[in-house]
N, C-alpha and C positions, 0 to 999 in steps of 0.2 A: 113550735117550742118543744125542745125536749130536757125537763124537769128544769134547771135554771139556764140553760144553754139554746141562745140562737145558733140556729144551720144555715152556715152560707155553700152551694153550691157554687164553685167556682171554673169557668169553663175557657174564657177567654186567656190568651197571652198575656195580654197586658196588665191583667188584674193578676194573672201570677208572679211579673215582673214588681208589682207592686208590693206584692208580700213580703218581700226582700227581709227589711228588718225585723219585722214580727218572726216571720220563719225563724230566722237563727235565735232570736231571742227565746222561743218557744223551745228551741232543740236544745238550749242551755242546761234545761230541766227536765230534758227526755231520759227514761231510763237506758237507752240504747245510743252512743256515741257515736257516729261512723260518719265518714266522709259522703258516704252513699245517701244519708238523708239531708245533708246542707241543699238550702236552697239552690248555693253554687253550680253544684252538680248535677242535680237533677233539671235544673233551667236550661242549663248548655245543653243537658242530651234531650229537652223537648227540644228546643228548637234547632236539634239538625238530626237526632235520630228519631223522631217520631212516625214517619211514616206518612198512615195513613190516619193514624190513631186519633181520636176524640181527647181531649183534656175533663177529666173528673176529679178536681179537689175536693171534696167532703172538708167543707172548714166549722169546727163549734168555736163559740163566741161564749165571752162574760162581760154584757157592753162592749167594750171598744177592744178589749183585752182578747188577743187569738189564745187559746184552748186548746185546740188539738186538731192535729191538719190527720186524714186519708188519702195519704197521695194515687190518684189511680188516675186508669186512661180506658177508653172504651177501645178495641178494637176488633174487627172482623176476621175469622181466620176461617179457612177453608177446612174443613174433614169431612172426611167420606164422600164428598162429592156434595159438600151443603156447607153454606156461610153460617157460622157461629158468631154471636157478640159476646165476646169475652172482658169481661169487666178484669182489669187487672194492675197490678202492682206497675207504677210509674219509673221506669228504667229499665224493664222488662226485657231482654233478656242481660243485661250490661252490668248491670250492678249485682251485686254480690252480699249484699245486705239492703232489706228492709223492711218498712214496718210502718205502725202508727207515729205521728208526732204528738207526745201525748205529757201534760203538764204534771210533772210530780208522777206519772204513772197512776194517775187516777182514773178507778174502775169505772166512777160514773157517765167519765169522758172518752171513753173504749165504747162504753154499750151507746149512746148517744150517737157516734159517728156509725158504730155497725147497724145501728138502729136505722138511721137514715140510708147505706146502703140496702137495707132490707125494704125501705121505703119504695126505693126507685128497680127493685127489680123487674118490673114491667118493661126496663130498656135493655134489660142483658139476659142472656142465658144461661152464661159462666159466670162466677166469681174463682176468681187465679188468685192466691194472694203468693208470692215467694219470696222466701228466705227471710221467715221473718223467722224472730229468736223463740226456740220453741219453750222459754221458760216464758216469754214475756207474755203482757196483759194481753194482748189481741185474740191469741189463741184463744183460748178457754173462751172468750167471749165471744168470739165469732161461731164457736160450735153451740153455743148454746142460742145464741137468736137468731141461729138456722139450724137449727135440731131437729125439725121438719124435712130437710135436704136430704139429698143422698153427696156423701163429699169421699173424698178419697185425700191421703195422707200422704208425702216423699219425706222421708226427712235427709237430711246430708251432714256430711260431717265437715268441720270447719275447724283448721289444726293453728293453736296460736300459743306465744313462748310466752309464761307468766313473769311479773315482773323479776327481774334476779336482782342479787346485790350489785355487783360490780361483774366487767368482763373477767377476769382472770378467776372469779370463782366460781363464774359459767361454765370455764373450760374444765376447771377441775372435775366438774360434777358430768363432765359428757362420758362417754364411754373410752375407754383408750381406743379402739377400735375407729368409732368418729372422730373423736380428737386428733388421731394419730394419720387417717387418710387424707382430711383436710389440707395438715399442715404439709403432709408429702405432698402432694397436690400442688400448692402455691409452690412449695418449695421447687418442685420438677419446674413446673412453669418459669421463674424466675432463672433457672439452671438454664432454659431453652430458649428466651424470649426477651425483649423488653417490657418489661411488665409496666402497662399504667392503668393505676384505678383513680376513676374521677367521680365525683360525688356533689352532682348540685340541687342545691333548693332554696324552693319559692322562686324570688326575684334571680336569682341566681343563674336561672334554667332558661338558655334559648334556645329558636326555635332549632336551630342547627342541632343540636341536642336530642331534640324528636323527630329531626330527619334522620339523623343517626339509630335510630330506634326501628324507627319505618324500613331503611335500608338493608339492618341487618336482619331482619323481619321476614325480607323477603328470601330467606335462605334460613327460616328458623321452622317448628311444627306448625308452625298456623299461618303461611303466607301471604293467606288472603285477609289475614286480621285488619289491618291499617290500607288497606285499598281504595275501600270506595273513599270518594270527596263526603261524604257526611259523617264517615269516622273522625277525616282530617282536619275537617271544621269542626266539628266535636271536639276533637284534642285542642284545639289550636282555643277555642272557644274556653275550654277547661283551665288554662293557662292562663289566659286570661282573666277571667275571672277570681283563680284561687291564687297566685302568686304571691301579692302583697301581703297576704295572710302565713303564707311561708308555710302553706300544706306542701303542693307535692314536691316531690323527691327522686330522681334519676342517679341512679347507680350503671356505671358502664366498666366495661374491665376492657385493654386492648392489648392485644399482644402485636408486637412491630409496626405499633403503629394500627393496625385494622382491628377495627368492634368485632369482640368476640362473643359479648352478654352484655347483656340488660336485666334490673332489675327495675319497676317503674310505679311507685306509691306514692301514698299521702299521711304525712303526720298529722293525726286530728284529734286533738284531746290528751295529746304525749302517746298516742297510740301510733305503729307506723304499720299504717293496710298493705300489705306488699301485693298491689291491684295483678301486674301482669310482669311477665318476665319470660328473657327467650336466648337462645344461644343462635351461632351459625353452627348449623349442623358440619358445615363443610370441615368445621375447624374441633367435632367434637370427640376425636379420639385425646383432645388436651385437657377435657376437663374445666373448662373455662365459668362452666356455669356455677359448680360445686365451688370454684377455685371463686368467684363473686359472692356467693349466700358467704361464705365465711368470713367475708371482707364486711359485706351488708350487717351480719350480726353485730362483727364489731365495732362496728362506727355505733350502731346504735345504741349497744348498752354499755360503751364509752360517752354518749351525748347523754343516758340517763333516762333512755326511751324507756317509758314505764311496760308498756306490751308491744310484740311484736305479731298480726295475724298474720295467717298464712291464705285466710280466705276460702273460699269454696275447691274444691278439687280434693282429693283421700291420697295422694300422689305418695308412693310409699316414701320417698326422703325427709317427707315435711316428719315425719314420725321418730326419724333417728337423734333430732336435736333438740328431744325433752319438751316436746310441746304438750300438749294437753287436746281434750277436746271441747269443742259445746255442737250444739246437734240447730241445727236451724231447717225450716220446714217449709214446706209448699202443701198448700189447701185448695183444693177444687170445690166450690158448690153448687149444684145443680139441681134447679125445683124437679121433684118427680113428674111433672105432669108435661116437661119437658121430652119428651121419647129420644130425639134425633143427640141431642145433647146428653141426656144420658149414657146414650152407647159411645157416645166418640170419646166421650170425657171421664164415665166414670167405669163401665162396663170393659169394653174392652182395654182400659190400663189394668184394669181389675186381675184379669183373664193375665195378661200378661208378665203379669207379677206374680202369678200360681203357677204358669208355667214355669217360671226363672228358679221359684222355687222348688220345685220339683229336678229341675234340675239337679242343682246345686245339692240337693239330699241323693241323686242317683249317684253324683261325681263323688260324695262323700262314701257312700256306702262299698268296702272291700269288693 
């Protein structure tokens, strides 16, 4: 018992399946909205992107009533020539936000769950936790009931467009310079092309839709993204599960007919996560991509989308359409008494982040 709170650790599948309602119910009341903490999403990508990895829910109870989930997974990584157990954040590398599930943002229910991670570090040597929001409750709390660790910090920047009144007062308020490149932009395309932009969501969205995605993928920066079969059962899995809900959202722009972009989110909370997005390079002396974000913006705040993020990446474009920033973080903690783990986890990034900056002060310096 920790102060009125039972600890369930929770390890198997099926007992995760079962959380189902609680989960969302519990997240109703999270200070942190996001598609990346539904049960939805994170159930689909245990069960086809996990790996190798162990399942670690950290669940607090109030009798029957769930409290606050730690979503984490145990898994083994290789550095320096030695297997590390790395205790860490559930969707690890895929998602782009997360954190505690924590009711009303209550502090007692922060240190309770970190408490219990503190309990079982005799089975890990790492704690990972990423991208969680670095205003929210976990931080502070996790430094302070391993304040005994040696831990290291990353923080990222995460670019998203606060709510506005309406589209056309959006436009006003952009730069003539943006304003005026976009709509040349469409405009050339349209001078040169058949232009079709298609926009479907939730139930709306089939599979053909995400072969479409996949295919022009493979002629986009990341070709290997949608390859392996556990991405495509992942997708196919995530589809399934969130559609009826009328989360995600596919954006495609075609010029004669052939996919030339993709945009590829999820509406959660009136918020639209813009997760992943990709052009054919083949096709990118037209601009096709630029020529989508501008189409994307206005569907949405013609639909009344309260925010729109842009998610993980500092990409210099996300910066020209008036977004804003917040800063979310990655936390390494490692007992001292751990030697092998210390160098790999907190020593040498350490080192590595003196040098970057050293740099960066030489490249500055006349």
């Amino acid at each position: 018992m920790t102060q009125t709170f039972q600890i369930r650790l929770i390890q198997e599948t099926e007992a995760f399946y079962n959380l189902k309602e609680a989960w969302n119910t519990l997240l109703a009341h999270n200070p942190v909205q996001t598609i990346f903490l539904t049960w939805e999403w994170l159930y689909a990508w245990w069960l086809h992107r996990r790996g190798q990895a162990s399942l670690r829910l950290v669940t607090a109870w109030e009798g029957e009533s769930l409290a606050g989930i730690a979503p984490l997974m145990l898994e083994r990584r290789r550095k320096l020539g030695f297997h590390q157990r790395v205790l860490c954040s559930l969707g690890t590398p895929d998602m782009d936000v997360a954190g505690f599930i924590v009711r009303d943002g209550a502090g007692a229910i922060y240190t309770a769950l970190a408490g219990e991670i503190r309990r079982q570090a005799a089975e890990w040597d790492v704690l990972e936790v990423n991208e969680f929001d670095s205003q929210g409750g976990e931080i502070l709390t996790l430094q302070s009931v391993f304040e005994d660790y040696a831990y290291t910090r990353k923080d990222n920047i995460h670019y998203f467009l606060p709510p506005q009144k309406d589209w056309e007062t959006y436009q006003k308020s952009l730069s003539q310079n943006a304003r005026g490149d976009a709509r040349r932009r469409l405009r050339r395309l349209q001078e040169n092309f058949k232009v079709t932009f298609v926009h479907h969501r939730g139930q709306e969205i089939n599979w053909q839709d995400m072969e479409t995605i996949f295919a022009l993928n493979e002629h986009g920066r990341y070709p290997h993204l949608y390859r392996s079969e556990s991405e495509r059962a992942f997708q196919r899995r995530l589809l399934e599960l969130t559609s009826a809900q009328g989360w995600p959202e596919v954006f495609l722009l075609y010029l004669d007919g052939q996919a030339a972009a993709y945009r590829y989110g999820y509406t959660f909370a009136n918020r639209f996560e813009d997760w992943r997005n990709g052009i054919d390079l083949r096709l990118s002396e037209h601009a096709a991509g630029k020529a989508l974000l501008w189409l994307t913006l206005e569907n949405c705040l013609q639909r009344g989308i309260r925010e729109i993020d842009f998610l993980r990446g500092d990409e210099n474009y996300k910066a020209r359409w008036k977004t804003e920033e917040r800063i979310y973080t990655q936390l390494r903690f490692v007992s001292r008494t751990r030697a092998l783990a210390l160098l790999a986890y907190i020593w040498i990034p350490r080192l590595k982040q003196f040098i970057r900056r050293q740099l960066k002060k030489r490249a500055r310096t006349p």
